[in-house]
C-alpha positions in Angstrom: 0.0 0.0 0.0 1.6 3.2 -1.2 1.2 6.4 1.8 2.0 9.8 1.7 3.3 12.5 4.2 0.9 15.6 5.7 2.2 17.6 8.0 5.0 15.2 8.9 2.1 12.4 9.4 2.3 9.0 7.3 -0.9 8.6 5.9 -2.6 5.4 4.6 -2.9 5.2 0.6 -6.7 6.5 1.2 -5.6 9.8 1.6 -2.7 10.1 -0.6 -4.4 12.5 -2.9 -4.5 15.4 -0.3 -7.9 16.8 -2.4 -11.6 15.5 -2.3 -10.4 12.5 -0.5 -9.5 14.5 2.7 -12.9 16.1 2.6 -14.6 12.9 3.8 -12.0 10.7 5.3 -14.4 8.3 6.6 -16.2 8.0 3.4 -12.9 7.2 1.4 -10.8 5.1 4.2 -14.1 2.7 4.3 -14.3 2.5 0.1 -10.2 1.9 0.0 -10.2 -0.6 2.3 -13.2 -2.7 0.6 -11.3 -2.3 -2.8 -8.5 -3.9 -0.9 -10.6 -7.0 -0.1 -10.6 -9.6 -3.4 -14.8 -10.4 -3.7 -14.7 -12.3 -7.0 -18.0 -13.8 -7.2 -18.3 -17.2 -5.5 -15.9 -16.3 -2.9 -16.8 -12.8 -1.1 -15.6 -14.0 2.0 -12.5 -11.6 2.5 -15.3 -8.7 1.6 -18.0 -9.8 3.8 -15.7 -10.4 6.8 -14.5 -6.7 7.0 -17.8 -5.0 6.0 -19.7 -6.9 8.5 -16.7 -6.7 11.2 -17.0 -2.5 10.5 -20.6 -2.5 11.1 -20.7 -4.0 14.0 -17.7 -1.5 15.1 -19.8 1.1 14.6 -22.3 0.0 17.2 -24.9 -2.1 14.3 -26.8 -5.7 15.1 -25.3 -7.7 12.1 -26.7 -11.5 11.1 -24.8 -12.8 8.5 -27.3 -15.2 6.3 -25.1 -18.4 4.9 -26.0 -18.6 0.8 -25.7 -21.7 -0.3 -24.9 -23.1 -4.0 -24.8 -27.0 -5.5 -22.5 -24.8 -8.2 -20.0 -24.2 -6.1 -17.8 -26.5 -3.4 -20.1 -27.0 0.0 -17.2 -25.8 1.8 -17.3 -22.1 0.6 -18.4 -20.0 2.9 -20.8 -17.6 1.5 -22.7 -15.0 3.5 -25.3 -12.0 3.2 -25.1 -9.2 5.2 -27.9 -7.8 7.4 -27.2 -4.8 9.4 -29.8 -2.6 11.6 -29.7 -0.4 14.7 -31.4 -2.5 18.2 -33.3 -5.5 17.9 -35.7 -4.7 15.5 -34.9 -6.6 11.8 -38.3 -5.6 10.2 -37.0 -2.2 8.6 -39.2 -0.2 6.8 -36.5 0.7 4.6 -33.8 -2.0 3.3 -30.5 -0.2 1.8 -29.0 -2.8 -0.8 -25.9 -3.8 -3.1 -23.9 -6.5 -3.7 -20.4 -7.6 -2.1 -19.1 -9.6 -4.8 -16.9 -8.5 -8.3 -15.9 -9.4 -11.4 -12.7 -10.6 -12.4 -9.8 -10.5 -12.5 -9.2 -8.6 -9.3 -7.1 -5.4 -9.2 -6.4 -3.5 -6.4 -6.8 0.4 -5.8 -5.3 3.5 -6.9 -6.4 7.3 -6.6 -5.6 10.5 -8.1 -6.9 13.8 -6.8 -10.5 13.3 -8.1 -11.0 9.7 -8.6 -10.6 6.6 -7.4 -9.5 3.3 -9.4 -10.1 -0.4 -9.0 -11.9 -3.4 -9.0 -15.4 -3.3 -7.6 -14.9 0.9 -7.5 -17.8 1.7 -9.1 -19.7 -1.8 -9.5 -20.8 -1.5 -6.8 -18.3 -1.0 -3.5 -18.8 2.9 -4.1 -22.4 2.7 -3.6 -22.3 0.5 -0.3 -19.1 2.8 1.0 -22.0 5.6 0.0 -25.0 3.9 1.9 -23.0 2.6 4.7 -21.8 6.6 5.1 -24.8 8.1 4.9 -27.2 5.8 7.3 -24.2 6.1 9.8 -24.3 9.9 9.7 -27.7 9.6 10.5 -27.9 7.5 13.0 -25.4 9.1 15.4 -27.0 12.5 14.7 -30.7 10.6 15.6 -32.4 11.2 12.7 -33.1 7.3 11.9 -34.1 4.6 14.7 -34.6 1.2 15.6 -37.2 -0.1 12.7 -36.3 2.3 10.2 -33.6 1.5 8.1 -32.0 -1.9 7.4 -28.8 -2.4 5.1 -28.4 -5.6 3.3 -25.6 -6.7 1.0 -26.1 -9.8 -1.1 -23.4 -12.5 -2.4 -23.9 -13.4 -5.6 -24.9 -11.0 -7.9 -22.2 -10.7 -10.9 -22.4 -14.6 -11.9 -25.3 -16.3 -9.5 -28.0 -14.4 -8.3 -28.5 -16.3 -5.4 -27.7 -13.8 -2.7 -30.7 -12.0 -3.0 -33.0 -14.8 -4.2 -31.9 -16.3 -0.5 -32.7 -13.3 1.2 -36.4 -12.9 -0.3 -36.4 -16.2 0.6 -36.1 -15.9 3.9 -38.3 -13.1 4.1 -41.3 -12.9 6.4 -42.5 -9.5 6.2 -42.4 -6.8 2.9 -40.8 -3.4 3.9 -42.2 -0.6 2.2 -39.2 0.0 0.2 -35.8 -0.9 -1.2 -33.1 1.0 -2.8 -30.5 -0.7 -4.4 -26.9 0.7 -5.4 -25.5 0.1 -8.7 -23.5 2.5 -11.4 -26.0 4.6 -12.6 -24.2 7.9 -12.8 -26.4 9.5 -10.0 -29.4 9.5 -11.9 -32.6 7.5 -10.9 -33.0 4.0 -13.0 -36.5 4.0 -14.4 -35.5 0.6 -15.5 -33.3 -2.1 -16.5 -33.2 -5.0 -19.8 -33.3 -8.5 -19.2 -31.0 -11.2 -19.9 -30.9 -14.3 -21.7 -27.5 -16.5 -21.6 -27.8 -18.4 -24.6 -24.8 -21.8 -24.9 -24.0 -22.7 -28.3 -22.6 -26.1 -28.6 -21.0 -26.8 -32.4 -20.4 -30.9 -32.7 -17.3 -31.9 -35.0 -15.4 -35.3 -35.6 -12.0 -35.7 -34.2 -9.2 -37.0 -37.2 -5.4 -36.1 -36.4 -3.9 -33.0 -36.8 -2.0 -33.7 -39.6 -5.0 -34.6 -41.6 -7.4 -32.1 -40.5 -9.6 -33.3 -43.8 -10.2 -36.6 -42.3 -12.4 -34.9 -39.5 -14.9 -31.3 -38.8 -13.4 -29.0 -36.7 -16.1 -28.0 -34.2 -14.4 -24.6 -33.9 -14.1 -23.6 -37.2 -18.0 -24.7 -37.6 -18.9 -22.3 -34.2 -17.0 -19.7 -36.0 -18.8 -19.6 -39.3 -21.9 -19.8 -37.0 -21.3 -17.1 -34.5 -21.5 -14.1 -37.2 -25.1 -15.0 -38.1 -26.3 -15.3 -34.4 -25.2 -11.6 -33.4 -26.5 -10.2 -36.9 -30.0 -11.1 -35.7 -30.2 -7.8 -33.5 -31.1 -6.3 -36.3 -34.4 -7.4 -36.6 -35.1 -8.6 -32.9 -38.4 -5.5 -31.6 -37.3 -2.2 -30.5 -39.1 -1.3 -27.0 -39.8 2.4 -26.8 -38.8 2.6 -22.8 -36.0 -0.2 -22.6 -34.2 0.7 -26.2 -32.8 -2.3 -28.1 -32.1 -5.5 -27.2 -28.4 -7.1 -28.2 -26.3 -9.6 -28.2 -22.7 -10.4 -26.7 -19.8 -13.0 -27.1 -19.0 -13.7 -23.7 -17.1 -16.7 -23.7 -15.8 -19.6 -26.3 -13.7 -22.5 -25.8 -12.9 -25.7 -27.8 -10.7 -28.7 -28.7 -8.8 -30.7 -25.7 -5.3 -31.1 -27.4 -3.4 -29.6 -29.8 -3.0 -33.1 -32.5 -6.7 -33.4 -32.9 -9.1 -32.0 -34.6 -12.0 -30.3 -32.3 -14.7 -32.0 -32.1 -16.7 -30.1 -29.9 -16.7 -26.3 -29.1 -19.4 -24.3 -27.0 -19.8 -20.5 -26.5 -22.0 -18.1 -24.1 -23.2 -15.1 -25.8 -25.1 -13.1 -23.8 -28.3 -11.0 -24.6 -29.7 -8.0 -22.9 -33.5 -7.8 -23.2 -35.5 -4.8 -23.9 -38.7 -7.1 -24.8 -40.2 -10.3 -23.2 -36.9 -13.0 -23.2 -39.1 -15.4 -24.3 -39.8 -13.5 -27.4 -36.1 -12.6 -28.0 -35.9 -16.5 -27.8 -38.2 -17.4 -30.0 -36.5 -15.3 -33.0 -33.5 -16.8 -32.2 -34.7 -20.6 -32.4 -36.5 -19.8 -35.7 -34.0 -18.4 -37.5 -30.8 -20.1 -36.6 -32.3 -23.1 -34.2 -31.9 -25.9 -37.2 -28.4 -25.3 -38.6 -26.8 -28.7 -38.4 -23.8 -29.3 -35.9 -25.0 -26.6 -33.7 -27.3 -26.9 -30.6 -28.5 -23.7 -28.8 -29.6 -23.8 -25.2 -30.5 -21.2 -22.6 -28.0 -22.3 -19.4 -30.1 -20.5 -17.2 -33.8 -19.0 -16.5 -34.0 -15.7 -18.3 -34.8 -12.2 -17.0 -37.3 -9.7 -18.5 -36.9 -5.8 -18.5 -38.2 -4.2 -15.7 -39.6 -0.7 -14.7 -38.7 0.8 -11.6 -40.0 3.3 -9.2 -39.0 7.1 -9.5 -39.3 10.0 -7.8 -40.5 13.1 -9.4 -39.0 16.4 -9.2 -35.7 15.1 -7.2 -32.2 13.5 -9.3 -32.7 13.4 -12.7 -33.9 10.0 -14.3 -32.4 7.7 -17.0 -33.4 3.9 -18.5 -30.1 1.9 -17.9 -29.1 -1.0 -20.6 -27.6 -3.5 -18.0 -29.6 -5.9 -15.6 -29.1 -6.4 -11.5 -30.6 -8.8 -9.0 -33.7 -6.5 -8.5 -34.9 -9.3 -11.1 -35.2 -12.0 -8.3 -36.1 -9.2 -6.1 -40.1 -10.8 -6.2 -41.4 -8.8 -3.0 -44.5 -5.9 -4.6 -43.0 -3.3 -3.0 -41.2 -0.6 -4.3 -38.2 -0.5 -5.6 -35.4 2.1 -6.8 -32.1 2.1 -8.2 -29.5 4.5 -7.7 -26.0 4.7 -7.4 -22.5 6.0 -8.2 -20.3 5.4 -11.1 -20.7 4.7 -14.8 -21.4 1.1 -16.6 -18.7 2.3 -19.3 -15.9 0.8 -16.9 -17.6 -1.2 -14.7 -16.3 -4.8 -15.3 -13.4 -3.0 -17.0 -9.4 -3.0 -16.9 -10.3 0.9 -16.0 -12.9 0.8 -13.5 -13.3 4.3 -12.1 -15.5 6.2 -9.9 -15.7 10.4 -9.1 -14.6 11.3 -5.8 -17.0 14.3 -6.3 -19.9 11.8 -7.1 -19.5 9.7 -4.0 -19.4 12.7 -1.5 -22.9 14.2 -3.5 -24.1 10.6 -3.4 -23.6 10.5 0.4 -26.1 13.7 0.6 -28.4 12.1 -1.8 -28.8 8.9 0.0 -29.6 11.2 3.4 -32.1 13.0 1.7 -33.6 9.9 0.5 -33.6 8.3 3.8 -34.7 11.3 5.5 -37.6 12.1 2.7 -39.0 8.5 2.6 -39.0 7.8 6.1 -41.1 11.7 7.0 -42.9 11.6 3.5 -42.0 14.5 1.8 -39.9 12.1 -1.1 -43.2 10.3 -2.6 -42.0 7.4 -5.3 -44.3 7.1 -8.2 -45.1 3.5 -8.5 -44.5 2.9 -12.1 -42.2 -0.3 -11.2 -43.1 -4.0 -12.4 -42.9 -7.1 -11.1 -40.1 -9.3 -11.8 -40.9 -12.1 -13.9 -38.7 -14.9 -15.8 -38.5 -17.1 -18.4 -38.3 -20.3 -16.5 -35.7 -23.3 -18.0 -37.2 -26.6 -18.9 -35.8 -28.7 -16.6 -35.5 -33.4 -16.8 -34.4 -34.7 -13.9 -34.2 -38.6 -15.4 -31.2 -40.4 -14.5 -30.1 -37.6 -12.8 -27.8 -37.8 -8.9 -29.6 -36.1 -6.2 -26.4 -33.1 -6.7 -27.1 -33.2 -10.3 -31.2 -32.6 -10.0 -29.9 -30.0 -7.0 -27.9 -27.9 -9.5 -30.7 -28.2 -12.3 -33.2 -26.9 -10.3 -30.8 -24.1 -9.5 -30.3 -23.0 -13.1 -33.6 -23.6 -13.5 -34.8 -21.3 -10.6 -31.8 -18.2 -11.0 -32.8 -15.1 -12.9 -30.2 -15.3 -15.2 -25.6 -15.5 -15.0 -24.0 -12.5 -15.1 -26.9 -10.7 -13.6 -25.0 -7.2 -13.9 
């Protein structure tokens, strides 16, 4: 960890750029520090130990809520985060974002007006906001027992099963939630769906000095690949959501390097602006019969959603990703707001605005504050999250393997951000 001097003082990296970080120290130290912690998704444990350790410094009831996953090894330990003031867990108000990353994992650097790293924007800048802001008013007694509850889901970049877990367990429905993602300060009025869609291409093996002699299943998921993302250009255009496309997320193929390939999959991944289940249907019509390729969907699919605004507060913009709010199946309201951009979230450049995260800090207060007394009125123009569920045949299955179908079959979609 690099440190600087000020006023003959080492100073943690945090406040090396003597500027906006140094105008809220708490703010930044607690953001730097959760950059430091390595949250890919599957293993948040590093992440939810300190945040959950910090709350409970500051004086907070924390449960931590195990998640568990037939995906993953049983021996992960994987926890949500519930943190309130007293006794009382039935908040009227649930604060929300997600612990885990993307990878790789890079740790943080800063400059005078911005801070860099992995998770910085997406989302560890909107919990480091949140968690700010609900401390400030707690101490200053403007929020009580029953008011305000902060949870932070596992789970969210690759699973979704953090918040389905916590809805789960739910046994009342607060009145609202507001969850934190990059959305540039402005008020999501809503979000696409996703479908993950595998494509499997089927060769024949023949040695590698006679490629002729076989079909190399790569070579036939390349020629294919081209005329599967061409098809946003007639898939519906939704007048709120935008347009719907299509991304190559992933492709592997072959097992060693003196055979032909004989089988090669891919994930490309689609972000909804219509029904996923019409999205899918184009998709199985017009390229579902080409021979040596199988499409499947690896997961249930996510349609757009609508969420809940205020009117006359931040300004308001439709965002083109997804986030967990999709297995978020409590009718309540619901808003999304949060700091950073999507244009480097899950990138090599992941950024957020020092300036951003100290106005954020004053916009989640007034939130709070507004909500709670009434004088912030949502408009309820949010709907309820719905799927496209995945066929699921459990014959001659193991009791792990029907455990994980049903999981796939169940989630709202990988790669729910």
């Amino acid at each position: 960890m690099r440190s600087s001097s000020l006023l003959g003082v080492l100073l943690p990296a945090w406040v090396a750029a003597q500027n906006l970080s140094l105008q809220h120290p708490e703010l930044f130290s607690l953001h730097w520090r959760m950059l430091e912690q390595n949250s890919t998704s599957g293993f948040e444990t590093p992440m939810v130990d300190f945040l959950s350790g910090y709350l409970e410094d500051k004086g907070l009831t924390v449960e931590l809520q195990p998640v568990q996953n037939p995906i993953l090894a049983y021996n992960v330990r994987r926890q949500n985060i519930l943190a309130y003031i007293g006794s009382n867990r039935t908040c009227r108000l649930i604060l929300n974002s997600h612990t885990d990353v993307v990878p790789p994992y890079f740790p943080p650097h800063d400059n005078d007006t911005d801070v860099f790293g992995r998770g910085a924007n997406d989302a560890k800048g909107s919990i480091a906001c949140q968690v700010t802001a609900f401390l400030e008013l707690k101490d200053a007694g403007v929020i009580k027992e029953g008011d305000v509850c902060l949870m932070y889901d596992v789970g969210e970049e690759q699973y979704g099963d953090g918040m389905r877990t916590f809805v789960d367990s739910l046994t009342y429905t607060p009145e609202w939630i507001l969850t934190g993602e990059p959305t540039e300060s402005f008020q999501a009025t809503g979000h696409k769906g996703s479908i993950n869609i595998n494509v499997t291409a089927i060769g024949d093996t023949a040695h590698s000095s006679v490629p002729q002699y076989g079909r190399n299943a790569i070579l036939e998921l390349m020629n294919f690949i081209p005329s599967l993302l061409n098809l946003t250009s007639i898939f519906p255009y939704d007048d709120f959501h935008g347009n719907t496309t299509l991304s190559l997320s992933s492709i592997k193929g072959g097992t060693i390097s003196n055979q032909v390939a004989d089988r090669a999959e891919a994930i490309v991944n689609s972000r909804v602006s219509v029904p996923a289940k019409e999205i899918w249907d184009i998709i199985t019509e017009q390229v579902g019969n080409v021979s040596n390729i199988i499409l499947s969907r690896v997961s249930a699919s996510s349609n757009p959603l609508a969420m809940d605004v205020i009117e006359g507060w931040l300004p308001k913009k439709i965002m083109p990703y997804g986030t967990d709010l999709g297995a978020w199946t409590v009718n309540n309201t619901k808003l999304l707001l949060g700091v950073g951009s999507i244009a480097t979230a899950h990138s090599a450049h992941e950024v957020v605005s020092k300036q951003e995260m100290i106005d954020m800090v004053g916009h989640y207060k007034e939130f709070v504050q507004g909500i709670l007394n009434g004088t912030l009125v949502p408009i309820r123009n949010g709907t309820f999250p719905s799927s496209y569920p995945l066929e699921t045949n459990t014959s001659n299955l193991t009791k792990r393997e029907i455990a994980m179908q049903d999981y796939e079959a169940r989630r709202y979609g990988g790669c729910m951000h």
